[in-house]
C-alpha positions in Angstrom: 54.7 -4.8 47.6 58.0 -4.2 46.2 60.6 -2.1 48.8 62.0 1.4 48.3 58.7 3.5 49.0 58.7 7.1 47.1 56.3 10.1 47.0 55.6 11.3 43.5 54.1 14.4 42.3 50.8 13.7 41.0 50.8 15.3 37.9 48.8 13.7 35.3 50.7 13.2 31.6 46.9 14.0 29.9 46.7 17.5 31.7 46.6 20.3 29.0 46.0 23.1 31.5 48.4 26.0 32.2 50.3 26.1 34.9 49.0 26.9 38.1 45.4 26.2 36.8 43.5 23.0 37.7 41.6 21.0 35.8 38.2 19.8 36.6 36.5 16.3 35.9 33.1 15.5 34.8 31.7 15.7 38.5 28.5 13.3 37.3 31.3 10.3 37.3 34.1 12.2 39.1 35.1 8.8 41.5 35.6 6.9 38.4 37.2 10.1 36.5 39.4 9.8 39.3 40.1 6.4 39.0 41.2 6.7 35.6 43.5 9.4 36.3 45.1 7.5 38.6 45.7 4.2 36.6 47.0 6.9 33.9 49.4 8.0 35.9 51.0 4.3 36.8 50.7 3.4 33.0 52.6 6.7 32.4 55.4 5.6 34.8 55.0 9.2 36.8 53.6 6.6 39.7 55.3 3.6 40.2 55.3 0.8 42.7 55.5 1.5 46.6 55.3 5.4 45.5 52.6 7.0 48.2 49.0 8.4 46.6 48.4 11.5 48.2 44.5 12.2 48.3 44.9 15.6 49.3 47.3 16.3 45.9 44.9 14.8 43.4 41.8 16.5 44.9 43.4 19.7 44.3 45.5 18.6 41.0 41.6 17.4 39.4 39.6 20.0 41.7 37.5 17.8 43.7 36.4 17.4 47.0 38.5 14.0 48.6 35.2 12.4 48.4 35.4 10.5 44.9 39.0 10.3 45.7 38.2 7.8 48.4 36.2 6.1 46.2 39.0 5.9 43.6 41.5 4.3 46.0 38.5 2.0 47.3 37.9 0.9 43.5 41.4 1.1 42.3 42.6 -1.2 45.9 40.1 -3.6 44.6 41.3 -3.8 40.9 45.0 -4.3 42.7 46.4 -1.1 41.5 47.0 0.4 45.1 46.7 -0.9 48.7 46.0 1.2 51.4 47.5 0.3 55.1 46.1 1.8 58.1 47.1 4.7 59.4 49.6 5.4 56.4 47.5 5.7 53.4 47.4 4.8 50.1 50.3 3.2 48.1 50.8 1.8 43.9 50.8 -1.4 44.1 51.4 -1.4 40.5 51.2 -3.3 37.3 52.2 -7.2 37.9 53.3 -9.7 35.3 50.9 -12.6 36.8 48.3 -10.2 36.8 48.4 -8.2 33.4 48.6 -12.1 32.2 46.1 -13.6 34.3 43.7 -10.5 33.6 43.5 -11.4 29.4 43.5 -14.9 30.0 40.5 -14.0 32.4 38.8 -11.9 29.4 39.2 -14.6 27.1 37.6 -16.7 29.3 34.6 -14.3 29.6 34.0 -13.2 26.2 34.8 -16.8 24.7 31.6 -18.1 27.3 29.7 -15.5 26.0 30.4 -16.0 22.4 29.2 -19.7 23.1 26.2 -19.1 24.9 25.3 -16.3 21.8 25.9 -19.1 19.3 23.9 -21.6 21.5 20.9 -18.8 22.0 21.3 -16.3 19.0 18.8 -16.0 16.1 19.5 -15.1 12.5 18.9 -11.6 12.7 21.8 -11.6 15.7 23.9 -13.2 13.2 23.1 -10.8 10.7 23.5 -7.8 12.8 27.3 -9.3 14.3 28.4 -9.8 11.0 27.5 -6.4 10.3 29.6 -5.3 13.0 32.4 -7.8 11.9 32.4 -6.3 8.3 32.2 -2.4 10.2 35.8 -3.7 12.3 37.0 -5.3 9.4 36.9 -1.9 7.3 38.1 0.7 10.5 41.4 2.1 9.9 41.5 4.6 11.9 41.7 3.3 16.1 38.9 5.7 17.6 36.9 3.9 14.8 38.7 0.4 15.7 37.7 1.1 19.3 33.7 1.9 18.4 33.5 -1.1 16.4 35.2 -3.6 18.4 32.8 -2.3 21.0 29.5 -2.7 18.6 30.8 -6.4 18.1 30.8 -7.2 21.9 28.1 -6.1 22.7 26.5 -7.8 19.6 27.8 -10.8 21.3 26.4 -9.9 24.8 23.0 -9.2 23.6 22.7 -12.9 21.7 23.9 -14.3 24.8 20.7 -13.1 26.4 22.3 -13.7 30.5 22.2 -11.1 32.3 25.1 -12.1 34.6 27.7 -12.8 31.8 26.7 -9.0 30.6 27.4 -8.0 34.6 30.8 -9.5 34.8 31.4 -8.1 31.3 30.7 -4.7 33.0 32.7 -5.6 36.0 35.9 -6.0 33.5 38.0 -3.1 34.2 40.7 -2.4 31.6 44.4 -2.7 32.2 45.3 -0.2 29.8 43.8 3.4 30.2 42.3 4.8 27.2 41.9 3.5 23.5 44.1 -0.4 23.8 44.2 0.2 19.8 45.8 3.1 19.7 48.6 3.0 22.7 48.7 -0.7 22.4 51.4 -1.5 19.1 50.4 -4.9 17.2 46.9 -5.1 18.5 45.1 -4.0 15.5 45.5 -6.9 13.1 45.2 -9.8 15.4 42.0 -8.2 16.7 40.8 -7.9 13.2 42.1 -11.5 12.5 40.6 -12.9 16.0 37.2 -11.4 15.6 36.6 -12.8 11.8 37.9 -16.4 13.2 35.1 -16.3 16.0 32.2 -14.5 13.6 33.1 -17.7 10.8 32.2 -20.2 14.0 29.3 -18.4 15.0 28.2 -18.8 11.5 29.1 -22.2 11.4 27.3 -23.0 15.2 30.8 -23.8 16.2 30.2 -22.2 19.7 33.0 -24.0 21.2 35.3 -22.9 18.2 34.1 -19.6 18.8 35.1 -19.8 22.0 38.6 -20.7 21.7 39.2 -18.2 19.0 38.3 -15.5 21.2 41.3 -17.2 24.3 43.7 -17.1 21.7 43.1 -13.9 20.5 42.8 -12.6 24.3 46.2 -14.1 25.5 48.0 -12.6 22.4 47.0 -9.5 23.6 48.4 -9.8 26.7 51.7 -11.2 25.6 51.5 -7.7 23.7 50.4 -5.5 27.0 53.5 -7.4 28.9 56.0 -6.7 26.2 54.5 -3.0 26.0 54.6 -2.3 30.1 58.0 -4.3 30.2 59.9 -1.9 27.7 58.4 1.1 30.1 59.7 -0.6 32.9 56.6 -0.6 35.3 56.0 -3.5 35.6 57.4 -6.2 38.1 56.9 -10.0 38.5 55.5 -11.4 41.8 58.3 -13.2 44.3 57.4 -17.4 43.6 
């Protein structure tokens, strides 16, 4: 963890409450509410590495009980966001080059398997209904749509796969950027247009392992894009060799 340990006001940039007024989360998800809160706050920069996470601050900043904030920290120590040390709490552990790198590469990897087993395992009407879902990306403009659509064509891809544990790690797959890539993400939107039409033309074609490689390539570019992004907001740091 990098040196030079601060405490930061958690104040999340999405809150559009008045002052002095808290606002609530959706308590049917509120430890995964939290969770996103939190990563918002270290993409924002208004946490940063080494600061300290103060359960106590974002009960009362969200208005929950420090229940689903433990279960934030436990999910977000997993991810790598935070660590928590005994007897001291919970700290960022932030936003690593390695990892934000090694995290696309990763999704690549996954969605490029499944997009071979789907070409392996699919049937025409699959084909039919992912190029639907090609043509529906294809003609978004607008990146809430963008996001709905690229959404429709994974899980497209997921269904033809027909594996139930390629679907779980899908699931498993937590994003790296909070909220909609497309839209807070600059450059993403034609190369993911561009990527998903080069992996639906090998599908077509039965070129699973094409297929596969088309969805790497696209996968790494985006995050060269994330690292460029996170590096010009200066939060993120690259690992000691």
């Amino acid at each position: 963890m990098p040196p030079n340990r601060r405490t930061a006001t958690a104040v999340s940039p999405l809150s559009h409450h008045a002052p002095g007024k808290r606002s609530v989360v959706d308590r049917r998800s509120s430890g995964s509410q939290v969770a996103d809160h939190i990563r918002s706050l270290i993409f924002a920069g208004t946490l940063r590495q080494g600061d300290h996470v103060r359960q106590d601050e974002i009960a009362e900043e969200l208005g929950v009980s420090r229940i689903p904030v433990r279960e934030a920290m436990i999910a977000l120590e997993s991810e790598g966001w935070i660590s928590i040390e005994p007897h001291r709490g919970a700290f960022v552990h932030g936003l690593d080059l390695n990892s934000v790198r090694d995290h696309y590469a990763l999704l690549g990897q996954l969605y490029g398997l499944a997009a071979e087993r789907a070409t392996e395992r699919g049937d025409e009407e699959g084909i039919e209904a992912l190029s639907a879902a090609e043509r529906a990306l294809r003609a978004a403009e607008d990146p809430e749509d963008i996001l709905h659509a690229n959404e429709a064509y994974i899980r497209q891809i997921f269904t033809m796969a027909h594996s139930p544990r390629l679907s779980s790690f899908g699931r498993l797959m937590t994003g790296v950027i909070p909220g909609n890539f497309f839209a807070l993400v600059p450059g993403t939107i034609q190369p993911q247009k561009r990527g998903i039409t080069a992996v639906n033309r090998a599908i077509k074609a039965g070129n699973g392992v094409k297929a596969s490689q088309e969805f790497v390539r696209m996968l790494r570019g985006h995050g060269d894009l994330v690292v460029d992004l996170l590096q010009s907001r200066n939060i993120l740091w690259a690992p000691e060799k």
